[in-house]
C-alpha positions in Angstrom: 71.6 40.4 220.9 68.0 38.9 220.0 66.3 41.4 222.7 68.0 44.0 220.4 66.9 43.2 217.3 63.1 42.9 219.1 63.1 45.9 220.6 64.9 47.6 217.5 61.8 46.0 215.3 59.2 47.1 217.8 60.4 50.4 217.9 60.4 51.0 214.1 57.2 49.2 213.8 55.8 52.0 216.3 57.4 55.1 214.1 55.9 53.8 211.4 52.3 53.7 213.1 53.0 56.8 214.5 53.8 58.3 210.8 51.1 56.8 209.3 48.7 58.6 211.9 50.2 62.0 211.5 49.8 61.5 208.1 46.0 61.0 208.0 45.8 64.0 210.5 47.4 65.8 208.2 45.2 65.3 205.2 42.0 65.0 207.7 42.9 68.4 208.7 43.4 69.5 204.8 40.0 68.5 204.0 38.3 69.9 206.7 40.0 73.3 205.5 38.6 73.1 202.1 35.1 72.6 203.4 33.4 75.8 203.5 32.4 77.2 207.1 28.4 76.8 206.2 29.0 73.1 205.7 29.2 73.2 210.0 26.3 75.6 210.6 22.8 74.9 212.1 20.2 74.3 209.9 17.8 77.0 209.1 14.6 76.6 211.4 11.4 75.7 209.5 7.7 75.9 210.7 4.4 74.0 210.1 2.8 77.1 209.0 4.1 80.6 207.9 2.1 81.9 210.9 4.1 80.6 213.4 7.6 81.6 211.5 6.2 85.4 212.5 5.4 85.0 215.5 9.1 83.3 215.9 10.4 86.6 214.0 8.8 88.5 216.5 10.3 86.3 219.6 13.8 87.2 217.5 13.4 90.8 217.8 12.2 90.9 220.9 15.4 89.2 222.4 18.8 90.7 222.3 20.6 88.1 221.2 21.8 87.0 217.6 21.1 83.6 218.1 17.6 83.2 217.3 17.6 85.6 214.8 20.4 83.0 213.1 18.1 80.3 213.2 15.4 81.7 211.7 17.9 83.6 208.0 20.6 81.1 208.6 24.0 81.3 209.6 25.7 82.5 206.5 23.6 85.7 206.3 24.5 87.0 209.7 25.9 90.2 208.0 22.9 90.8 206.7 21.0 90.9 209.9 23.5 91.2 212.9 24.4 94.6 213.6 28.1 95.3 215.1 26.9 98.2 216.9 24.8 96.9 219.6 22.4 99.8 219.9 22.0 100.4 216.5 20.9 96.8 216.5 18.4 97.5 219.6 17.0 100.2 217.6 16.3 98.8 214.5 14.7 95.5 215.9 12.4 97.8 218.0 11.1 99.6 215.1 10.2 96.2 212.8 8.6 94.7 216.0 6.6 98.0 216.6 5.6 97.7 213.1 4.8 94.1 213.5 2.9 94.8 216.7 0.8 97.6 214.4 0.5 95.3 211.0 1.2 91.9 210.4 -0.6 90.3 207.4 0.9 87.7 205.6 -0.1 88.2 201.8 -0.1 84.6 199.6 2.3 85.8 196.5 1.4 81.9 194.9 1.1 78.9 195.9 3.7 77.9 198.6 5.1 81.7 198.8 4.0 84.5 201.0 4.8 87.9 201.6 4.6 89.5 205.2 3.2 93.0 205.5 4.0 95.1 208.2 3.4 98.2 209.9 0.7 101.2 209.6 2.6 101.6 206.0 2.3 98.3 204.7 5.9 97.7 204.0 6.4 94.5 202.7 9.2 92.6 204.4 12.0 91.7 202.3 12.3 88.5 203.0 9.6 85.5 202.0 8.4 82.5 203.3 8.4 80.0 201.2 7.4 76.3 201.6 9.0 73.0 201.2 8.0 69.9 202.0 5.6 71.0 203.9 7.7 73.0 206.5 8.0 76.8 205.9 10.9 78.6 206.2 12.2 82.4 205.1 13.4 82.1 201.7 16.9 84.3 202.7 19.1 84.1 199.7 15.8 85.7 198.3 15.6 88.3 200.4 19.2 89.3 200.5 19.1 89.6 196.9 16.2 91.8 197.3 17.6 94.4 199.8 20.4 95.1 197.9 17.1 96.1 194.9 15.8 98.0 197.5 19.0 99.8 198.7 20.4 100.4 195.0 16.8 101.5 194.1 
């Protein structure tokens, strides 16, 4: 009868481990939910010098990939910059690295901020490259902001 009682005490001893696990899962599982999806992505690539960000730009476009072009605007702008329709992607990365391959001055806006120019037009690209702490890195919430100026006119 003692062996019962053991086992009986044992086992109920287990269910309530095995509750108590399910139970953190659970409100592990809630938390994660609530985090938003930027909280997991890659940080945003940064550069000793805003020279070497354009010639990484360039390396971006040249590839036809997304994932390089992420690194460089950042994860949660992808709709800004990734295309669904593949060669409509193709053909706009070919024309802003033949404009790049024409032009490409980077024009000091202040201290810390610069502005690359490109192609036989000048057009300045929307998006900056700012510093911070010493590392340089394209300012893209700045630059989204600013296409949609550009495309409402």
């Amino acid at each position: 009868m003692h062996l019962i009682f053991t086992i009986q005490k044992e086992a109920n001893v287990m269910y309530l481990l095995n509750s108590s696990f399910a139970l953190v899962r659970r409100i592990m599982l809630a938390l994660l939910m609530l985090l938003p999806l930027s909280a997991f992505a890659a940080p945003q690539e940064t550069f000793a010098t805003p020279e070497e960000a354009v010639t990484a730009l360039k390396e971006a476009l040249k590839d036809d990939g997304n994932e390089q072009v992420l690194k460089l605007f950042g994860e949660e702008y992808q709709d800004l910059f990734i295309q669904p329709d593949q060669a409509a992607r193709r053909a706009n990365r070919a024309k802003v690295l033949a404009a790049m391959q024409t032009l490409s001055v980077l024009h000091e806006l202040a201290s810390g901020r610069q502005e690359l120019v490109i192609g036989d037009k000048a057009w300045p690209f929307p998006v900056p490259l700012v510093r911070v702490e010493q590392r340089w890195h394209f300012a893209t919430a700045e630059g989204a902001e600013e296409l949609l100026n550009r495309y409402i006119g």
